[in-house]
C-alpha positions, 0 to 999 in steps of 0.5 A: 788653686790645686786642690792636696790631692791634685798637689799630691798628684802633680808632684807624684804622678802614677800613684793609684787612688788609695794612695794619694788618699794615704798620702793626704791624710798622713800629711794632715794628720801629722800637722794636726799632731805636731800642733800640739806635740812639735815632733818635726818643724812644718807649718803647711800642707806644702811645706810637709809635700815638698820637704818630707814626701818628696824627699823620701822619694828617692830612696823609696824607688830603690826598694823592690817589691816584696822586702822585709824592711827596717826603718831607724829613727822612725820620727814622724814617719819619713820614710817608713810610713810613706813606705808602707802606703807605697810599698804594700806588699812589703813589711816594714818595721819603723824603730822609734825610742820616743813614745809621743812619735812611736804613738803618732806612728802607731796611730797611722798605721791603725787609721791608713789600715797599714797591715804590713807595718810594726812599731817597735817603741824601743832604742835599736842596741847593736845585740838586738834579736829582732830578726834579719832584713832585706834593706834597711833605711834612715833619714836624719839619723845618726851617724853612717857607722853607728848605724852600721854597728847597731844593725849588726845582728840585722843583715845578712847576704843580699842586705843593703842600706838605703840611708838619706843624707845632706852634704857630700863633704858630711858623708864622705867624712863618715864613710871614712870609718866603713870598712871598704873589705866589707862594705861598698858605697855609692853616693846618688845626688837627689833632684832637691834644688834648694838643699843639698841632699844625697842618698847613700846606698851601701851593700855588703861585698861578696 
């Protein structure tokens, strides 16, 4: 029987040691969590390598090194914990309303020593003042426009939107409302054989 690391490894080869060791331990800490706290449904090791990790790996090889990053809808830190072990010389800010998550995730940058990250415990509003990003990332969470509206004070020229989604026919529904004078779009298929998952990738025109 393969051993986490090994499992780790095999589904995501060229990973150096210290991140398969992070990537070990946020898997097993947040099962250990969600025994007592329910913040997502999983039930296994491989469950949480497959369904989270592997999902989220995707969206994390369109970030390029060196970008300043705003994941929404942090939860229990998929994608913006993953991108803080695999992207390290990024900043990361992970937006969390629920405190119970938000301290799972601050407790997950305190023990993987994730330097590059910053919890913000608080619900996004659309005139927020936190600052402008590179890209900015979701998985599960709320609608494309809504998310569009709330990041409005939050991009600039060069920004983009790095958003995991489900079904093709649910997304193009959404993107009906994106304003196509401002924004283009492109709908990427994953590699997930049992779901149907797709990767939205949105830049502004300019």
């Amino acid at each position: 029987m393969l051993s986490e690391k090994n499992k780790i490894i095999q589904k995501i080869p060229n990973l150096s040691s210290s991140e398969v060791n992070n990537i070990r331990l946020f898997i097993n800490e947040a099962l250990l969590f969600n025994n007592k706290h329910n913040i997502f449904v999983r039930e296994s090791f491989d469950d949480v390598l497959n369904k989270d990790i592997i999902d989220c790996m995707p969206l994390i090889k369109k970030i390029k090194n060196n970008t300043k990053i705003l994941d929404l809808g942090s939860g229990g830190g998929f994608p913006g914990i993953l991108i803080a072990i695999l992207k390290a010389n990024c900043e990361i800010h992970l937006v969390e309303k629920a405190q119970k998550k938000a301290y799972f995730l601050k407790k997950m940058k305190d023990m993987l020593k994730l330097k590059n990250t910053e919890v913000i415990n608080n619900k996004l509003l659309s005139k927020n003042n936190i600052g402008f990003y590179d890209v900015i990332t979701a998985r599960a969470f709320s609608s494309t426009q809504n998310i569009i509206e709330i990041t409005q004070n939050n991009i600039k020229t060069g920004s983009r939107y790095l958003l995991l989604k489900g079904r093709e026919e649910k997304i193009k529904e959404e993107l009906h409302s994106v304003d196509t004078n401002k924004y283009k779009y492109e709908i990427i298929k994953t590699d997930d054989s049992e779901h149907e998952r797709h990767l939205v990738e949105i830049n502004l025109n300019e």
